[in-house]
C-alpha positions in Angstrom: 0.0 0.0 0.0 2.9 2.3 0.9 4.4 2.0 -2.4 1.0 2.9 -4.6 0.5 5.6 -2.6 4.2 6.8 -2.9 3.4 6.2 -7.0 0.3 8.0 -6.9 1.7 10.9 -4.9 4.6 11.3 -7.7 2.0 10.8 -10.4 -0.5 13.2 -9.4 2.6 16.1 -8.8 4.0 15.5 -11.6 1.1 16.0 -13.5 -0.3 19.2 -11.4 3.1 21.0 -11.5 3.2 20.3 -15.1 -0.2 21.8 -15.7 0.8 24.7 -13.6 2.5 26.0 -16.8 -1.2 26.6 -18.0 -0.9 30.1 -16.0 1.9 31.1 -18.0 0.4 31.0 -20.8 -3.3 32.0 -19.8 -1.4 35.2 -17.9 0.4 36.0 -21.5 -3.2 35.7 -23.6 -4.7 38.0 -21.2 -1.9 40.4 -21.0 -1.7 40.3 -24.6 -5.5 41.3 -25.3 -5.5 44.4 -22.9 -2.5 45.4 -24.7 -3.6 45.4 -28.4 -7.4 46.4 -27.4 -7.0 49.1 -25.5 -3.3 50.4 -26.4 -3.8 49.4 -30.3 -6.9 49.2 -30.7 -7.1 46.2 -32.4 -8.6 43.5 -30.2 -7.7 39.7 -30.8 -10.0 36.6 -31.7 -8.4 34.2 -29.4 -7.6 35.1 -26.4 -11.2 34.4 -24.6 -10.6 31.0 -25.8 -7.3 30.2 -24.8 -7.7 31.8 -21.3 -10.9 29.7 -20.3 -8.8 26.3 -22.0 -6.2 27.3 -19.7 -8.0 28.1 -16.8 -10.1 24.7 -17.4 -6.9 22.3 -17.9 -5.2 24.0 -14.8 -8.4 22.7 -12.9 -9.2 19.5 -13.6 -5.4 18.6 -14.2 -4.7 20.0 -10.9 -7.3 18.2 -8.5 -5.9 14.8 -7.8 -2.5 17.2 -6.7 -4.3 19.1 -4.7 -6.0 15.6 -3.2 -2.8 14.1 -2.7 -1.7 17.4 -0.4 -5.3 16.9 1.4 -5.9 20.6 0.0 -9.4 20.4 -1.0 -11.9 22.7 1.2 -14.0 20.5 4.0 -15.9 21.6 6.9 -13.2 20.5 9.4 -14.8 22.9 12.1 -15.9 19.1 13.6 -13.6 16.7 11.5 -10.4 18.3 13.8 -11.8 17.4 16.6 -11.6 13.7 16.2 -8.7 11.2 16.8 -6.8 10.0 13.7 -8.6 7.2 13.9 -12.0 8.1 14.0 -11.0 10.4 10.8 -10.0 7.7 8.7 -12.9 5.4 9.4 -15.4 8.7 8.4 -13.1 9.6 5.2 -13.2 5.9 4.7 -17.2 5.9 4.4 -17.1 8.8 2.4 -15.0 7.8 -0.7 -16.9 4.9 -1.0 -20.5 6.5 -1.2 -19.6 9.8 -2.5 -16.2 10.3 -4.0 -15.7 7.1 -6.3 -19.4 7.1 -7.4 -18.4 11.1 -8.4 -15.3 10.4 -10.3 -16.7 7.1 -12.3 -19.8 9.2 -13.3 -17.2 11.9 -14.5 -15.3 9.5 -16.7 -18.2 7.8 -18.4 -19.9 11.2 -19.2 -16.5 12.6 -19.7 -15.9 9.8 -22.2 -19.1 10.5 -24.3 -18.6 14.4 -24.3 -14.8 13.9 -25.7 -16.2 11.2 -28.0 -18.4 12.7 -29.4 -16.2 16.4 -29.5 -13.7 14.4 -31.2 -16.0 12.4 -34.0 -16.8 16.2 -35.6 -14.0 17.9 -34.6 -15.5 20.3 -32.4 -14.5 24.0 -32.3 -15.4 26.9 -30.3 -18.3 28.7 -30.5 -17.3 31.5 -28.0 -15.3 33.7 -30.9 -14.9 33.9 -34.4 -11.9 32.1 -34.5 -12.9 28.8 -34.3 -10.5 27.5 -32.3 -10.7 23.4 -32.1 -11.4 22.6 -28.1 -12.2 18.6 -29.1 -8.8 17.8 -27.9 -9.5 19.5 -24.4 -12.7 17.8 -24.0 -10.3 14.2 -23.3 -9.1 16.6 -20.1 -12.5 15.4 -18.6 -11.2 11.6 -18.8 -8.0 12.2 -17.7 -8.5 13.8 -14.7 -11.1 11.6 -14.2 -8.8 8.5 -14.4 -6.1 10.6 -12.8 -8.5 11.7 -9.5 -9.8 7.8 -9.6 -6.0 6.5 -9.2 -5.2 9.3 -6.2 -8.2 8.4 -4.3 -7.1 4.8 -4.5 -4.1 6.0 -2.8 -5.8 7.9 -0.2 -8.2 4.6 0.4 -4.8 3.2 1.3 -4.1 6.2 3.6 -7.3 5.5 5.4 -6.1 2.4 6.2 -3.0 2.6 7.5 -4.3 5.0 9.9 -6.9 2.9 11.5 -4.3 0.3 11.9 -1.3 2.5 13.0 -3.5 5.8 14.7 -1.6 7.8 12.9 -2.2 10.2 9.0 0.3 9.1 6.1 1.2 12.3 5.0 2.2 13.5 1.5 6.2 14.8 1.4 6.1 18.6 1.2 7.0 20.4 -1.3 4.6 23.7 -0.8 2.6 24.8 1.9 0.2 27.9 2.2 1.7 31.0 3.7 -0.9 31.7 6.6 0.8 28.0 7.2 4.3 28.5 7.4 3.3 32.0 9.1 1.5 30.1 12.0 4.4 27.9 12.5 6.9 30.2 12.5 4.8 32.2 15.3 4.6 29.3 17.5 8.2 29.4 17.8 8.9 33.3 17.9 10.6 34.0 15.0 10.4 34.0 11.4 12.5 33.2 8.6 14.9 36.0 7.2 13.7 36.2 3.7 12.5 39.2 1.2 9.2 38.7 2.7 10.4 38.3 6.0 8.9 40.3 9.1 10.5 41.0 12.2 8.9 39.9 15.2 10.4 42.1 18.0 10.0 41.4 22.0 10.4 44.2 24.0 13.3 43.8 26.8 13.0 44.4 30.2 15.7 46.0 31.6 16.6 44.3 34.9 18.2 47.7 36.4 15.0 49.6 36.5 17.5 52.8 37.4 17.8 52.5 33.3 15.2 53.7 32.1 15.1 56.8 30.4 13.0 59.4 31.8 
């Protein structure tokens, strides 16, 4: 079990970070349009299309990432209250009656979409362009089959926590900053950095005769 979820949790990051690139180019198409609309007056045809294809990839490609990291939103307000244990044996429940009903319903629906996108070549309808988006329609499968294979993995997590009591955690390779700021508070000092802030304790002096008046 440790060794799919080790494979999973490369899989899925490999895949997200790669699909992280979509920003770049969905930041240069928007950037672009403002420039030649409103500097040249001579708007473009494509980028509406490209950001939302973008946009779209960046999302479904990066949700079985963002499940490996256990970074999708849940109402923990009760969940981190519980014992690891009793945590695993809810999340356990739940995959099996909501999450892998979810994803199989998304690949079969995403498979008839792309299928039939793909059998007349589909092309946008949001510009002029006509920009073919068939090929992006076989995102829906992917990320289907790519969610399907993480939540295998965090099946396995599940698991191992109800035998051992304690969460198999993902390694760590980013972290939110509100994150890294509450750590770094609970031990009274923060990293040196560009961003860095100075947390500064006031001294008391222990010859009160010291003290400017």
């Amino acid at each position: 079990m440790i060794r799919y979820i080790e494979f999973a949790d490369r899989l899925s990051a490999w895949i997200g970070k790669a699909f992280a690139w979509a920003i770049v180019v969905m930041t240069f198409g928007v950037s672009y349009e403002v420039f030649v609309r409103y500097f040249l007056d001579n708007p473009t045809t494509w980028a509406f299309d490209i950001t939302y294809m973008m946009y779209g990839a960046l999302f479904m490609m990066g949700g079985a990432y963002t499940l490996s990291r256990d970074g999708h939103v849940r109402g923990d307000f009760v969940y981190r209250l519980w014992q690891p244990r009793t945590q695993a044996k809810v999340e356990l429940v739940l995959y099996f009656l909501f999450f892998f009903p979810g994803i199989l319903a998304l690949i079969l629906a995403g498979w008839k979409y792309a299928s039939r996108s793909w059998r007349y070549a589909e092309v946008s309808v949001m510009s002029p362009a006509g920009i073919p988006i068939f090929q992006f329609k076989s995102i829906i499968i992917a990320a289907g089959v790519l969610l399907l294979i993480q939540g295998i993995a965090q099946v396995f997590r599940c698991i191992i926590c109800i035998r051992t009591g304690e969460w198999m955690r993902a390694r760590d390779d980013i972290e939110e900053t509100e994150t890294t700021l509450a750590k770094s508070l609970a031990t009274g000092s923060l990293p040196h950095a560009s961003e860095a802030v100075d947390i500064v304790t006031p001294m008391h002096h222990k010859n009160n005769g010291d003290r400017r008046g």
